[in-house]
C-alpha positions as CSV (number, residue, x, y, z in Angstrom):
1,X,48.4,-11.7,8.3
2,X,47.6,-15.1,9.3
3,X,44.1,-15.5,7.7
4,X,41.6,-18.3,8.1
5,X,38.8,-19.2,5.7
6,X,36.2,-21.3,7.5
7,X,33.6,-24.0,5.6
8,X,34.4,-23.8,2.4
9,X,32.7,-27.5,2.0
10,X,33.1,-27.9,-1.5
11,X,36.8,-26.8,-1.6
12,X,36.1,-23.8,-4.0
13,X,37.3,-20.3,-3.3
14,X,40.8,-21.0,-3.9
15,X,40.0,-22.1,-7.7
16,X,38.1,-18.7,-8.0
17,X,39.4,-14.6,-9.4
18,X,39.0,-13.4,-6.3
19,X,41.1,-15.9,-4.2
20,X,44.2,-13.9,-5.3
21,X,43.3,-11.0,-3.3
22,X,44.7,-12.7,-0.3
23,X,48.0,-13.5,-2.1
24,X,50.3,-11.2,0.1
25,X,48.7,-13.2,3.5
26,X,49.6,-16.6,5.2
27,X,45.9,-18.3,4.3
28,X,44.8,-21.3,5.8
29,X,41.3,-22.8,3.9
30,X,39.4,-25.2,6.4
31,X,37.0,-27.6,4.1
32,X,34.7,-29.7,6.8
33,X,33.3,-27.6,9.7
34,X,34.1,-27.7,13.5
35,X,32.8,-26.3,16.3
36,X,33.9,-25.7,20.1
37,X,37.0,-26.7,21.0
38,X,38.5,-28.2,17.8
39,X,37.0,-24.9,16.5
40,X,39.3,-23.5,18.6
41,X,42.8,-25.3,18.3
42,X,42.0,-25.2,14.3
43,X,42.5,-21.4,14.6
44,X,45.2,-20.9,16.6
45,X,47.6,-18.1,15.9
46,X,45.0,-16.5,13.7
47,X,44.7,-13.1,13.3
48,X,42.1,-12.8,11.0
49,X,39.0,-15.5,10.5
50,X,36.5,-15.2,7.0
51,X,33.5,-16.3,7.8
52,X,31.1,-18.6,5.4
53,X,27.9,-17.0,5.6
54,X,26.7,-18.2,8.9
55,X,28.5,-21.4,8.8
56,X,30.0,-21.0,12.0
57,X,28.8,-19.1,15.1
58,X,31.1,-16.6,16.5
59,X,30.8,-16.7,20.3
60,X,32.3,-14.7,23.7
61,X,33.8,-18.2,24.3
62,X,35.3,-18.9,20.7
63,X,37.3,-15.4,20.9
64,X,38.4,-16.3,24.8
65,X,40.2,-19.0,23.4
66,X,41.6,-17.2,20.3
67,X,44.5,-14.4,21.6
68,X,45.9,-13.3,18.6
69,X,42.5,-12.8,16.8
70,X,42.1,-9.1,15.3
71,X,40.0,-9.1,12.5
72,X,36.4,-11.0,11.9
73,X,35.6,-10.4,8.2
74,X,32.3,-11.6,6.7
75,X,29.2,-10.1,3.9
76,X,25.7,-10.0,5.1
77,X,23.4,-9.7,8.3
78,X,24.9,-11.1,11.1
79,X,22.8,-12.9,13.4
80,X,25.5,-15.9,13.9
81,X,27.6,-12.8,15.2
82,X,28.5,-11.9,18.6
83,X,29.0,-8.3,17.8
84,X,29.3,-7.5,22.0
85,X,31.5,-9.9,22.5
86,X,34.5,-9.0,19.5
87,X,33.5,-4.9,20.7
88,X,34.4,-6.1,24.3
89,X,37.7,-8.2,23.3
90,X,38.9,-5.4,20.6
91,X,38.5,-7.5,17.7
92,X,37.1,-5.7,14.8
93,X,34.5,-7.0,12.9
94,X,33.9,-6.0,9.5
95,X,30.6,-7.0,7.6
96,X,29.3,-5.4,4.3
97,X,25.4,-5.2,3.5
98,X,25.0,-5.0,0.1
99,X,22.8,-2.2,-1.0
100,X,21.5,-2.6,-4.6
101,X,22.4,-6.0,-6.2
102,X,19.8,-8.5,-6.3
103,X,21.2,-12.6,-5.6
104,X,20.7,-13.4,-8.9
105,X,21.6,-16.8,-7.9
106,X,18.9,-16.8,-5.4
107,X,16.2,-15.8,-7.6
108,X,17.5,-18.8,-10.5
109,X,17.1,-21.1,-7.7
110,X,13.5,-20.1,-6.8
111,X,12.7,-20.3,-10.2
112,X,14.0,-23.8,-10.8
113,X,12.2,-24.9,-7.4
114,X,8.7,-23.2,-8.7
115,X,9.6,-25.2,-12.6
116,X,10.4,-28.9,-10.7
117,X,7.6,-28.7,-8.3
118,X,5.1,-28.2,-11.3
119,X,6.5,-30.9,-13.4
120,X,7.5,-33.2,-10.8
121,X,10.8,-32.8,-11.9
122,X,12.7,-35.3,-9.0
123,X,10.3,-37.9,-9.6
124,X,10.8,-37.8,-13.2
125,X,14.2,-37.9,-12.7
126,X,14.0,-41.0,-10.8
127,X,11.6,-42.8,-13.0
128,X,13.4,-42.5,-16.0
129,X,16.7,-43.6,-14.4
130,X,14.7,-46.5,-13.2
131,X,13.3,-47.3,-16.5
132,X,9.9,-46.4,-16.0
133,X,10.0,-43.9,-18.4
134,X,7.3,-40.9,-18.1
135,X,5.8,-40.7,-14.2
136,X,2.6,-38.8,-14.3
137,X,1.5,-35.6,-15.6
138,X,2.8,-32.2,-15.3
139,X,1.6,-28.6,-14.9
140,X,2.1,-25.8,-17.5
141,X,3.3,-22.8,-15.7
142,X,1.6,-20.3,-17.9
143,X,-1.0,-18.7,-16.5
144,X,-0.7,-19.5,-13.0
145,X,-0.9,-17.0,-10.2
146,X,2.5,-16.7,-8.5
147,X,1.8,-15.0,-5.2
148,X,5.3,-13.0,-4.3
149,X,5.8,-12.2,-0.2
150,X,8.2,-9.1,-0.1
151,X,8.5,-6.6,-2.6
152,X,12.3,-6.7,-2.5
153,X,15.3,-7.3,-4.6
154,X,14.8,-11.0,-5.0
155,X,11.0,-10.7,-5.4
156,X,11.5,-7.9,-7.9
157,X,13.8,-10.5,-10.2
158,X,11.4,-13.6,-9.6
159,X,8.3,-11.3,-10.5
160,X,9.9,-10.6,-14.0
161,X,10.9,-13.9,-14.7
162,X,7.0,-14.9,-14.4
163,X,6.2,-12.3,-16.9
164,X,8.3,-13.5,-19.3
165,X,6.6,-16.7,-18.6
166,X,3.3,-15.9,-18.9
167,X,2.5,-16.2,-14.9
168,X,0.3,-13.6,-13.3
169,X,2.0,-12.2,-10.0
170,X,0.2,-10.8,-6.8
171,X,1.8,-9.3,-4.0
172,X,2.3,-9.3,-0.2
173,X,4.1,-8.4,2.7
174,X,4.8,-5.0,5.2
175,X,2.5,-2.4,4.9
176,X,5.2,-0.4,3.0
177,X,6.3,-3.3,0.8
178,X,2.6,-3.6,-0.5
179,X,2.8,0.2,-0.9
180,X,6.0,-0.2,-3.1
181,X,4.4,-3.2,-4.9
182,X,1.6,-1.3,-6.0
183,X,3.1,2.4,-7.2
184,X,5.5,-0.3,-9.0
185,X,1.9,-1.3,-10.7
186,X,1.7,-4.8,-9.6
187,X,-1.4,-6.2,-7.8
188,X,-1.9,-6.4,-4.1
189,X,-4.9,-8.4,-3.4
190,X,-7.5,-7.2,-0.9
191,X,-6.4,-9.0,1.9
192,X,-3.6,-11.4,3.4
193,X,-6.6,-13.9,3.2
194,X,-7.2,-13.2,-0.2
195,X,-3.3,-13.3,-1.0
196,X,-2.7,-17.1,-0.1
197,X,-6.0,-18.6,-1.7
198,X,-5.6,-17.2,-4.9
199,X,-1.8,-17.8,-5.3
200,X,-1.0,-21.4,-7.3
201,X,2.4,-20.8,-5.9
202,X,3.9,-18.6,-3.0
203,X,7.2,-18.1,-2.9
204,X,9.0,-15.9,0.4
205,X,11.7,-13.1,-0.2
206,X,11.9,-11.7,3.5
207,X,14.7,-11.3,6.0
208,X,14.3,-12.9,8.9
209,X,13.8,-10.5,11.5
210,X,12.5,-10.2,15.1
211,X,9.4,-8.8,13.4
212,X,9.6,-11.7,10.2
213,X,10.1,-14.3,12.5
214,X,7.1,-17.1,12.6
215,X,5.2,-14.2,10.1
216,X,3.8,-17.1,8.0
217,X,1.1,-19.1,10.1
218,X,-0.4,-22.7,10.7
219,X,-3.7,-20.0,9.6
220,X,-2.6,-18.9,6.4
221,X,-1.2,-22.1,5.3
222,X,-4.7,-23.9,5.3
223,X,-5.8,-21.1,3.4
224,X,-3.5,-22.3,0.4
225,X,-5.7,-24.6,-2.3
226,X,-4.6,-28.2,-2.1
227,X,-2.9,-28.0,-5.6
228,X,-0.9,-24.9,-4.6
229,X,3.1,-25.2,-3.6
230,X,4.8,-23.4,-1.4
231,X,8.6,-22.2,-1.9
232,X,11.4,-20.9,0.8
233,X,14.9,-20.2,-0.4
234,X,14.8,-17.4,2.2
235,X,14.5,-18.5,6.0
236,X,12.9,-21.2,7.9
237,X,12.3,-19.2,10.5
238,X,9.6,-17.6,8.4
239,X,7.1,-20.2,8.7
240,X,6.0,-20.7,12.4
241,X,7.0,-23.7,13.9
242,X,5.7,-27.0,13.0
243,X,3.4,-24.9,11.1
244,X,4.6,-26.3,7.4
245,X,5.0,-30.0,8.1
246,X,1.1,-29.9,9.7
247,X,-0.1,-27.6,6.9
248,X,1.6,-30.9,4.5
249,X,0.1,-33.5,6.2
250,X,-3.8,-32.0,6.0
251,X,-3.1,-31.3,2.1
252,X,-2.8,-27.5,2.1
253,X,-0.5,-26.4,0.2
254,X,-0.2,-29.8,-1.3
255,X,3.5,-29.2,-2.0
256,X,6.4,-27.6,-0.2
257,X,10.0,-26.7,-2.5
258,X,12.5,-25.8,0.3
259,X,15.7,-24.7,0.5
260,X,16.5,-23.6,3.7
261,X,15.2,-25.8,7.2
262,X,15.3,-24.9,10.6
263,X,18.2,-26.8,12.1
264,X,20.9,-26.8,9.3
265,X,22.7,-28.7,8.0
266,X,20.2,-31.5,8.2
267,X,21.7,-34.9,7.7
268,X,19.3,-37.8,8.4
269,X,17.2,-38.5,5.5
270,X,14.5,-39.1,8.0
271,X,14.2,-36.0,8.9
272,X,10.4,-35.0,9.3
273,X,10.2,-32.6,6.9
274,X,13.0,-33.2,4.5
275,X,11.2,-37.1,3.8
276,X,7.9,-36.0,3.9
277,X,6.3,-37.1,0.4
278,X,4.8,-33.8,-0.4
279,X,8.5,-31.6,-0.3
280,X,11.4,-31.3,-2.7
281,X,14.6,-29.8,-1.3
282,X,17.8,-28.2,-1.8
283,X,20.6,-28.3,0.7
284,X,20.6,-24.5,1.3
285,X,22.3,-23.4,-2.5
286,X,20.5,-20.4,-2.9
287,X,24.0,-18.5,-3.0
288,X,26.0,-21.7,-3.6
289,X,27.3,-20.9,-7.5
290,X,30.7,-19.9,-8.6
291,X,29.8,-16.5,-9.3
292,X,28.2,-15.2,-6.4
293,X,30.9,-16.9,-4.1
294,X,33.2,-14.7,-6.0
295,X,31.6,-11.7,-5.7
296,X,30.8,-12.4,-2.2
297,X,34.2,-13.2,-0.7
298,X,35.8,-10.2,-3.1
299,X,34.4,-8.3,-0.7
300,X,35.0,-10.3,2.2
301,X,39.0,-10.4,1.2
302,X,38.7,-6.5,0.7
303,X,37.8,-5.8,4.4
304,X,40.8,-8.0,5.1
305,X,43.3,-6.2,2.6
306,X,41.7,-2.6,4.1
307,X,42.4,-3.6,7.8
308,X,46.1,-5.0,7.1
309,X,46.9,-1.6,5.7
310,X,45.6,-0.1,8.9
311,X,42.2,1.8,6.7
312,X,39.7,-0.9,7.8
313,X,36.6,-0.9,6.1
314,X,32.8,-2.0,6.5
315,X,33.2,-1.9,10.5
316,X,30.6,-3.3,12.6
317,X,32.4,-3.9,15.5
318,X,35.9,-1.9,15.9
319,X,39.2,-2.8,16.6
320,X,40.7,-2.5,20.4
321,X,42.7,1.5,20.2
């Protein structure tokens, strides 16, 4: 099959284990992103596009302009997904949800956001490459409260790594999730009030959802001590909008460490959020490490190999009879 990789920006899955999977295919690997109509003559004559994530939106008007397109093959929710449209055009679309493994690579990154916002990591970094040696004083993590929303995978992983740090967790989230949390034996404070004010750090683990979306308000941000930090390597769409830059500018929480923003990718450093003094960012690298890509797009390349041989696998949407 004619197979067509789509933003792999730092030029990396043909360097990795998996890559060989695809070895009996014609594979084309597109390194900047597109969109619309250059979108559209890049993948002519495809028959089978790997998605990045959700790099690139899939839409009723992308697939009228792609003919010879049978296969979509991607790993994850799919929200950037017209799953209607490919149904209506016959072109299958194959997406595996992960049942059990954690991201790893996620959770490491929340970790390393919680660690640099306490000790000012980036403007350490910046004042010892200016030769201004030491720039203020840090914060031990030890014995802080790290308040954890969602009792899931990721916030099972984050909430060991603060035990073997010496951080106290409390939990939050769905009804069942604080359920969960506690038969687990962690501590679920007595309310969502008490939840923010007590938590030196809050870090997110939710999907976003129609029922996630916006769950974190302008409300319980100013609920947050002024000292505290807030971290997001899930969703923007968590926090309601506006909600965290206004939250920053009256001092509660007084920091943000983000990974993820609302309109990505973002790429003027004026951004209002991304300059504002009081948050350190990531360009979205949650899942961006060697290993995960791997065993991501393993499974993406699978789906591929499975519907060549006419056994497709992981269907969301099928293929046309």
């Amino acid at each position: 099959m004619k197979v067509h990789i789509l933003d792999d920006w730092s030029d990396t899955l043909r360097h990795l284990p998996c890559f060989d999977r695809l070895s009996g295919h014609d594979v084309t690997v597109w390194t900047d992103h597109a969109e619309g109509a250059d979108l559209a003559a890049r993948l002519q004559g495809a028959e089978a596009v790997c998605l990045f994530r959700e790099r690139t939106r899939i839409t009723a008007e992308l697939l009228d302009a792609l003919p010879d397109l049978r296969l979509i093959s991607g790993r994850g929710a799919w929200p950037h997904v017209d799953v209607a449209a490919c149904a209506a055009r016959g072109v299958a679309f194959a997406s595996l949800k992960p049942a059990e493994a954690p991201n790893h690579a996620a959770a490491e990154l929340t970790w390393a956001l919680i660690l640099a916002a306490l000790r000012d990591l980036p403007g350490q970094f910046a004042s010892a490459k200016a030769g201004k040696w030491q720039a203020g004083v840090g914060r031990t993590l030890r014995g802080k409260t790290i308040g954890i929303y969602g009792h899931g995978r990721i916030g099972r992983l984050i909430a060991g790594y603060a035990a073997a740090f010496g951080a106290q967790v409390l939990w939050w989230g769905s009804e069942a999730g604080r359920a969960r949390a506690a038969a687990h034996g962690g501590e679920v404070p007595a309310s969502r009030a008490d939840f923010f004010a007590r938590s030196d750090i809050v870090t997110l683990h939710l999907r976003l959802t129609a029922e996630t979306q916006g769950i974190v308000t302008a409300a319980d941000l100013a609920l947050m001590q002024p000292r505290a930090v807030l971290v997001n390597t899930s969703r923007a769409g968590l926090i309601a909008p506006g909600a965290l830059r206004a939250a920053l500018d009256l001092g509660r929480p007084g920091l943000a460490a983000l990974d993820v923003f609302d309109a990505e990718p973002v790429t003027d450093p004026a951004d209002p959020l991304l300059s504002h003094p009081r948050v350190i960012a990531t360009p979205h690298i949650g899942f961006v490490t060697e290993e995960e890509f791997d065993l991501q797009f393993a499974d993406i390349f699978d789906q591929v190999n499975a519907f060549a041989a006419g056994r497709p696998i992981h269907l969301v949407s099928p293929p046309s009879a």
